[in-house]
C-alpha positions in Angstrom: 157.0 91.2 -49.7 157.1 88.0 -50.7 160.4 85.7 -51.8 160.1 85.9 -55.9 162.5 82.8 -57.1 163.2 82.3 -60.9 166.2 81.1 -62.5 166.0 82.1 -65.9 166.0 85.6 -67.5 162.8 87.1 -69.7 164.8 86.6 -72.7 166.0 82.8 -71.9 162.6 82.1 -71.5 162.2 83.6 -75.3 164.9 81.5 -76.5 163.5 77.8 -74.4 160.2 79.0 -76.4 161.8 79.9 -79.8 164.0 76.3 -79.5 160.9 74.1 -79.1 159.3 75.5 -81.3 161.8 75.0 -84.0 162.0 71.5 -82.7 158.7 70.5 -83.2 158.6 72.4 -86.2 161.4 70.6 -88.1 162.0 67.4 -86.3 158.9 66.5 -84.8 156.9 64.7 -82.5 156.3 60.6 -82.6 152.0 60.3 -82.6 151.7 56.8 -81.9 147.8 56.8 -81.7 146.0 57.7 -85.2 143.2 59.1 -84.0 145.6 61.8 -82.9 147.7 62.0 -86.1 144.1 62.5 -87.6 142.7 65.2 -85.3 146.8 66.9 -86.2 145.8 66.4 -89.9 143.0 67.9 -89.7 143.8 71.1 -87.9 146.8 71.6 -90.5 149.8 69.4 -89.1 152.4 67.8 -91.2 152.1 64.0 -90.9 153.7 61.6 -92.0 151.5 58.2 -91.3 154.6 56.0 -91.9 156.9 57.7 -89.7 154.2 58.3 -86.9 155.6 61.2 -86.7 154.0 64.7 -86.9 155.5 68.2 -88.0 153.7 71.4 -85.8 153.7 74.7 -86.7 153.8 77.7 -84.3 150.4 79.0 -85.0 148.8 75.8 -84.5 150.9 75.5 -81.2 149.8 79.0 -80.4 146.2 78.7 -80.9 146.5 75.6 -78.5 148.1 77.8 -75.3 145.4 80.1 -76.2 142.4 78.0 -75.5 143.8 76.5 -72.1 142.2 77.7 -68.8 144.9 79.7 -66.9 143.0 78.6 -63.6 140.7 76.1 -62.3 139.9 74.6 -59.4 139.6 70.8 -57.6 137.0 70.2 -55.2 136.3 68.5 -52.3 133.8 66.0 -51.3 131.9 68.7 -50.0 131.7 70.4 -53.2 134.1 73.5 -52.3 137.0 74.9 -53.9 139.7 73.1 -51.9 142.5 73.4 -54.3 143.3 76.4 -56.7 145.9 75.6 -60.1 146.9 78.8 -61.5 148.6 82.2 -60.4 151.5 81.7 -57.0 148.8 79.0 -55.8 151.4 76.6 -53.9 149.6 73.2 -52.6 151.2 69.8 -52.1 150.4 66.4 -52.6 151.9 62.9 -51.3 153.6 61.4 -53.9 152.4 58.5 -56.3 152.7 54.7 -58.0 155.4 53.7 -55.4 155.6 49.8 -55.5 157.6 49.5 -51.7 156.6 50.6 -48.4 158.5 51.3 -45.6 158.2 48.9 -42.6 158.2 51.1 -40.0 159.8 48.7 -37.4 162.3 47.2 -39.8 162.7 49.6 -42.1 162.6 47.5 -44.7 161.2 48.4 -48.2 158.6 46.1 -48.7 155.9 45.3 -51.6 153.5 47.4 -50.9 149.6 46.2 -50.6 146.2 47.4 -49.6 146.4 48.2 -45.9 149.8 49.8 -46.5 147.9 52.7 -49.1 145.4 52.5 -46.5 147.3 53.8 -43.3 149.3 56.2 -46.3 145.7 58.4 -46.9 144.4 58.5 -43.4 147.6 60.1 -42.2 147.5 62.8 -46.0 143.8 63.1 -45.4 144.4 64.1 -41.7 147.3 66.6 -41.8 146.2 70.3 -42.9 149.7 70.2 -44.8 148.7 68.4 -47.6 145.9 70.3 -49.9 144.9 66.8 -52.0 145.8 63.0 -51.4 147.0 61.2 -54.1 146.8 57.3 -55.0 150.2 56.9 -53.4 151.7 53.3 -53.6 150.2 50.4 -55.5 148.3 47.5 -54.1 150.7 44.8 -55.7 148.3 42.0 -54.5 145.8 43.4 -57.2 145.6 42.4 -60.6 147.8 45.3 -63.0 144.2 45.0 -65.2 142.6 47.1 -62.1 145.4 48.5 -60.3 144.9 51.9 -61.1 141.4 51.9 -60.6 141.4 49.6 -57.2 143.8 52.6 -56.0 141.3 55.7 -56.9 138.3 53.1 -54.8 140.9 53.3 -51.7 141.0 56.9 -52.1 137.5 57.6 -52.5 136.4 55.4 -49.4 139.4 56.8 -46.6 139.6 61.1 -47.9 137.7 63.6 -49.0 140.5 66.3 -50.4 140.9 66.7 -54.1 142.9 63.7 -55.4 145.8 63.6 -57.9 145.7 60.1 -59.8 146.4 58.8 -63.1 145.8 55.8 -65.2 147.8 52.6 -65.8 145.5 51.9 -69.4 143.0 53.0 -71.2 140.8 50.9 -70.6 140.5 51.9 -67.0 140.1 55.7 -67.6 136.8 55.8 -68.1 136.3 53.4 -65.2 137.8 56.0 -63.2 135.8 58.5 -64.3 133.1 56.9 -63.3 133.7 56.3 -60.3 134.2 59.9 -59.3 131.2 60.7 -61.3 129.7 58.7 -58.4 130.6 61.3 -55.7 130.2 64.6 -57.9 126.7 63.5 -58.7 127.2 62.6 -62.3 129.6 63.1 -65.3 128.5 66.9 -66.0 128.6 67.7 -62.0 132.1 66.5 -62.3 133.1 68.5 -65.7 131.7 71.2 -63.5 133.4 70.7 -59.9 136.4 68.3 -60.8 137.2 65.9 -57.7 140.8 64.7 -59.6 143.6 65.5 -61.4 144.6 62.8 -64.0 149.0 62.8 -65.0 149.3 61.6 -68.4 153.1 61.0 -69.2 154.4 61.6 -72.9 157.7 59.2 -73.3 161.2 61.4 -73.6 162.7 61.9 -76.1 159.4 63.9 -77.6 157.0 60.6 -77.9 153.5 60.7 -77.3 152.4 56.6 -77.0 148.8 55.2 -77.9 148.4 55.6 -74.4 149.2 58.9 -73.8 147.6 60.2 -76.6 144.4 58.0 -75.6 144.7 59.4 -72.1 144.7 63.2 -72.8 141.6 63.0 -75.8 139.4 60.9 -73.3 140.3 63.2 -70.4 139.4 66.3 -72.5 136.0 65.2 -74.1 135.1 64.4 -70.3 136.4 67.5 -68.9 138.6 66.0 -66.5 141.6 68.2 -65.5 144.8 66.8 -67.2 148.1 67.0 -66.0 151.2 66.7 -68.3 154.2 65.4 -66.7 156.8 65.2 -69.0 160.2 63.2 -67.6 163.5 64.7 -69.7 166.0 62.2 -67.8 169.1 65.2 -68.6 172.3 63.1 -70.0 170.4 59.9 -70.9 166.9 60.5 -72.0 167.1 64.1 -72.8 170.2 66.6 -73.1 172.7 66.9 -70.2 172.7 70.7 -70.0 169.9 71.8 -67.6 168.6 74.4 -70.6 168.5 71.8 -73.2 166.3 69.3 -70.6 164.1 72.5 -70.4 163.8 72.7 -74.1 162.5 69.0 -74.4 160.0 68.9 -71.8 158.7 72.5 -73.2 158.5 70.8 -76.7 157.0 67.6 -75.4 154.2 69.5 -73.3 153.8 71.6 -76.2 152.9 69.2 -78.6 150.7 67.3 -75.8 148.5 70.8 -75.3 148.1 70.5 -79.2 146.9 67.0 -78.8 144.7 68.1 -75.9 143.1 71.1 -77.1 142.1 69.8 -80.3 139.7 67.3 -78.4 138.1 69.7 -76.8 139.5 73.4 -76.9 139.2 74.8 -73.2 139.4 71.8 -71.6 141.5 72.2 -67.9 144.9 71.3 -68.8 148.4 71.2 -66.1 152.0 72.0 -67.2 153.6 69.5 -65.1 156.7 67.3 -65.0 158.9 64.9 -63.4 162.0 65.1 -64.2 165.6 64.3 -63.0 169.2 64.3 -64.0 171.0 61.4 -64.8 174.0 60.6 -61.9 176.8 58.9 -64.3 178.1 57.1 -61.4 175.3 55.2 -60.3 173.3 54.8 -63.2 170.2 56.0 -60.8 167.3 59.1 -61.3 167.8 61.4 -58.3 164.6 63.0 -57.6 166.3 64.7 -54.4 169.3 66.5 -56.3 169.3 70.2 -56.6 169.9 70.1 -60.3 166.6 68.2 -60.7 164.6 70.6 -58.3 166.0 73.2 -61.2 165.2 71.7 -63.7 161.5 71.7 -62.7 161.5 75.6 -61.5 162.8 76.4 -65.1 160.2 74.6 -66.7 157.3 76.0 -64.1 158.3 79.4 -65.0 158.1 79.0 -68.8 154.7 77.3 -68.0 153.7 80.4 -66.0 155.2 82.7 -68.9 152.3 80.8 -71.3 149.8 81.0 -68.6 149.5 77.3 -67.7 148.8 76.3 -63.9 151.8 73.9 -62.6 152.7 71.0 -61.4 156.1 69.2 -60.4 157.7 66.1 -58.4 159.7 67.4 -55.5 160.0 66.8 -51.7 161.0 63.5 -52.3 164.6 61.5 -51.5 166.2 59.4 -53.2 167.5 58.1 -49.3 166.1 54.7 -48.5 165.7 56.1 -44.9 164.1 58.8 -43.0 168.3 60.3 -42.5 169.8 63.5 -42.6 169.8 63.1 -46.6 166.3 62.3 -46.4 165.6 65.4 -44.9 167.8 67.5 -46.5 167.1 66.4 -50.1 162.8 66.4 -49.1 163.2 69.7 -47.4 165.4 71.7 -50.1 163.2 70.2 -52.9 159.7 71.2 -51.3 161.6 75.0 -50.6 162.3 75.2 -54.5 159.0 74.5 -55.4 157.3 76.9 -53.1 159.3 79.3 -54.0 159.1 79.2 -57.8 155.3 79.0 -57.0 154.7 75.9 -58.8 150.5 74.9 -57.8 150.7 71.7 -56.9 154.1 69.7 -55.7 154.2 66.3 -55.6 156.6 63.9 -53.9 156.4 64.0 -50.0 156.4 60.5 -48.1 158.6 58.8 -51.2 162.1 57.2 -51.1 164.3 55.4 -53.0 163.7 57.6 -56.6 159.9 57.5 -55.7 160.1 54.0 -55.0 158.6 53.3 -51.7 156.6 55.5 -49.1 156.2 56.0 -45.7 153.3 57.4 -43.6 155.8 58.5 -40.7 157.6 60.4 -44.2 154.6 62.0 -44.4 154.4 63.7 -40.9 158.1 64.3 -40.9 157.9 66.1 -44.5 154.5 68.1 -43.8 157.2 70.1 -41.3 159.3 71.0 -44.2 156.2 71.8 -46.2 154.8 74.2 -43.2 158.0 76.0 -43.4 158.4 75.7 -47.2 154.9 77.5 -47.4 155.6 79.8 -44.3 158.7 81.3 -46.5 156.7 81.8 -49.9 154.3 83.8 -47.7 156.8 86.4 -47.3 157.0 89.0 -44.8 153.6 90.6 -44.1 152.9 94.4 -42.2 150.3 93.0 -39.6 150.3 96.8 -37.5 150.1 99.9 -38.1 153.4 100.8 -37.6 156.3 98.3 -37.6 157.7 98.5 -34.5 157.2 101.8 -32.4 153.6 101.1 -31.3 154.8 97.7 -29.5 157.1 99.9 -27.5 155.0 102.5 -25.8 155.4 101.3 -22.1 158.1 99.2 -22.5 160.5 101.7 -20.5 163.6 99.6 -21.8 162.2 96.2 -19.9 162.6 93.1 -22.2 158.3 92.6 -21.5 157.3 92.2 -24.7 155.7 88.9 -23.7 153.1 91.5 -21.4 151.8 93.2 -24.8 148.5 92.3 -26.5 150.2 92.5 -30.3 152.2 89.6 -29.1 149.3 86.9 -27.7 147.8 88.2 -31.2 150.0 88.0 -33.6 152.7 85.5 -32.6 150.4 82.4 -34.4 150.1 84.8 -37.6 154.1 85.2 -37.4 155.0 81.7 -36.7 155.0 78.7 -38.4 154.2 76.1 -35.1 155.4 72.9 -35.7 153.5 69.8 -34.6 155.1 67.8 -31.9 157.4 66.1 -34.2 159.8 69.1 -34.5 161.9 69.5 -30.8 162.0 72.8 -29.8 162.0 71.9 -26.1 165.1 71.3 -23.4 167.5 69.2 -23.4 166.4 68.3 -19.9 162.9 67.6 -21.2 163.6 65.7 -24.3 165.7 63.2 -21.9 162.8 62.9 -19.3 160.9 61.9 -22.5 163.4 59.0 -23.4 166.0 61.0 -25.5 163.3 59.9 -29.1 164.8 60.9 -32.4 162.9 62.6 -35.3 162.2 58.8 -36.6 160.9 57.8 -33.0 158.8 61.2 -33.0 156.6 60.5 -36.4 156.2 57.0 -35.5 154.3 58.1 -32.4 152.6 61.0 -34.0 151.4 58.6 -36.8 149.6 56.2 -34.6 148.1 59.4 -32.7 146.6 60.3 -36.2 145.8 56.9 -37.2 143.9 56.7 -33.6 141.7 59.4 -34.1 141.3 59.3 -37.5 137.7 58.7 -38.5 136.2 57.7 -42.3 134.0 59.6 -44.3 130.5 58.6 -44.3 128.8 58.6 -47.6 126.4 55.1 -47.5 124.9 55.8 -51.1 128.0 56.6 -52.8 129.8 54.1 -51.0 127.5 51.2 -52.0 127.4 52.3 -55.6 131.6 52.6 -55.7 132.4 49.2 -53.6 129.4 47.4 -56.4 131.2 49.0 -59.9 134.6 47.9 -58.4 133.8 44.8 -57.1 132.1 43.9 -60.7 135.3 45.1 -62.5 137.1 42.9 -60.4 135.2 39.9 -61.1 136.3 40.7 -65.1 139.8 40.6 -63.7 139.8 37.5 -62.4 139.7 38.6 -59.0 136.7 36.8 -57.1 136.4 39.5 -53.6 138.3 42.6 -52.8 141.3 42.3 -50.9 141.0 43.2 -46.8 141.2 46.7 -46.1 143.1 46.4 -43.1 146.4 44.3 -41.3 
């Protein structure tokens, strides 16, 4: 058996559906890229060119779903399925485009640069928790012109998962593609074995931007997996009521899809989000509230009721420390997630509304996301009976340690933490200075950062360091900042 959560009922799903497609029937979407309105035109779409704005109808939204893949996979370096989108798939991901990092000493949030992203994917490329890396903070000694590509050239150099990345511009898109064209052995290879996962944001309330619109044709021509993360912000940039936020992001993802699919019907396309709610108080986004995390397993499961793979932002904290709320907030979030069976969960490592990151958040949230997955795999009959076999010769003696089920199968039951997690005495954890969860990753983090070793590719490598270093020269930037403190 294992743990089935969904929050809304067959028939509210019907009536999130039935409302977004009214609402893109009768008010709309904003197109802000013609070449889009004209592909809309084309296939039937009202549109008005003065307005921008674009009138769908059901069928055409219909026909849309219909020609997206309800599976596909990301590859690793090796060229192996590493990570599977579709079905009760549940990976995770580091989160991404934080501008801080936490000093690990200080704990100060600080402007985050190239060795900071650096240490961030040797740590995500060296725990098993995390199925892809992601370009996780960026490099704010960089010029913006290449920021989003200088962050995919990190990511390619220090791992070797899939990678879920994005781009800052159009411009750089295909510059990206490229460059991971480099490593799959050409543009086809890649349409063939993606590496990479591309978000491409529409803006709430139901705007799709030059950009956006740019980003999700280019994508699809170059078969390039896409992944729509809309961001209702419920009470200020979308309805208050959790429903209603639900409604939006379905209608913006819908009308994205149409976009999408009318580039290139087929192409691999993600029904993904990062929402939040809006806390009236503070005036603030919190990614770690429990509303939020709902928000995004109501829209995963009218995704799934389409037959989209998923994507969401959770195991994050909107905490500026690794505290109690930290962990609470990260834990609960990445729970939700695995649950509702969303296929890839972004998030861990982030603070401060997905701010900042940390590498020591990292280790300390790949715990959570052990357990979080340990839970969605439910309860499993590993012998032949349940019980009655494991007590022949027990003669009412507490032995159970003796029998050979239990040196078996006690690694298939258990989640075992790393050594970050105390399960020891109280006796021992004094002997070993009394070190809090904090003190814990910190130590566990240089461990990995010790043994970690890069991936050797020479003829990749010297073709990716010369196309980044030439786009860098364009950008007014004369060498490539040091990889390392």
């Amino acid at each position: 058996m294992k743990p089935d959560f969904r929050l809304l009922a067959p028939d509210l799903v019907d009536r999130i559906l039935d409302e977004a497609f009214l609402l893109l029937r009768e008010t709309g979407v904003k197109v802000q890229l013609p070449e889009a309105r004209q592909l809309l035109a084309e296939a039937g779409a009202d549109v008005d060119e003065n307005a921008e704005v674009v009138k769908l109808s059901e069928r055409l939204i219909r026909e849309a779903i219909a020609s997206v893949p309800h599976e596909f996979f990301l590859y690793d370096r090796a060229g192996k399925p590493a990570v599977h989108y579709g079905g009760d798939s549940v990976q995770f991901d580091p989160g991404s485009s934080g501008v801080h990092y936490l000093d690990p000493d200080t704990l100060e949030h600080i402007p985050s640069e190239t060795p900071h992203l650096v240490r961030v994917l040797k740590v995500a490329q060296s725990l098993p928790a995390y199925d892809a890396v992601s370009t996780s903070v960026v490099c704010n000694e960089v010029p913006k012109a290449i920021g989003d590509l200088y962050r995919l050239y990190l990511v390619l150099l220090y791992t070797t998962k899939p990678i879920v990345t994005g781009a800052f511009a159009a411009h750089t898109t295909h510059a990206m593609i490229d460059m991971l064209a480099i490593y799959a052995g050409g543009r086809q290879a890649l349409a063939a074995q993606p590496l990479a996962v591309f978000d491409v944001c529409p803006t709430p309330p139901l705007i799709w931007s030059k950009f956006g619109c740019q980003n999700l044709i280019d994508l699809a021509r170059a078969g390039v997996p896409a992944e729509m993360v809309s961001m209702p912000l419920a009470g200020a940039g979308s309805p208050v009521t959790i429903l209603g936020s639900v409604v939006q992001h379905t209608a913006e993802n819908l009308a994205g899809a149409v976009i999408h699919q009318l580039a290139r019907p087929g192409a691999p396309l993600v029904w993904g989000g990062a929402p939040a709610i809006f806390d009236m108080r503070q005036g603030t986004t919190p990614m770690g509230a429990v509303e939020t995390a709902m928000i995004d397993a109501c829209y995963a499961q009218v995704g799934k009721a389409l037959g989209f793979p998923t994507h969401t932002y959770l195991g994050a904290t909107d905490g500026k420390v690794a505290d109690y709320q930290a962990g609470l907030e990260s834990g609960i979030s990445a729970l939700i997630g695995a649950l509702a069976r969303i296929n890839m969960i972004s998030g861990a490592g982030m603070f401060d509304f997905l701010a900042c990151i940390s590498p020591e958040k990292l280790v300390l949230d790949a715990e959570a996301i052990g357990m979080a997955k340990r839970l969605a795999r439910g309860v499993e009959v590993l012998t032949d009976t349940l019980a009655l076999e494991m007590f022949a010769g027990i003669e009412f003696k507490a032995d159970f340690l003796k029998k050979k089920e239990t040196r078996t199968l006690f690694s298939k039951e258990q989640y075992l933490p790393s050594r970050v997690i105390d399960r020891g005495s109280i006796r021992a954890w004094q002997d070993a200075g009394s070190p809090d969860a904090w003190q814990r990753a910190k130590a566990e983090t240089q461990r990995i950062l010790a043994a970690y070793q890069r991936p050797a590719s020479p003829d990749q490598e010297r073709a990716l360091v010369e196309l980044v270093s030439h786009l860098a020269r364009q950008a007014g930037m004369d060498t490539l900042p040091p990889l390392v403190l």
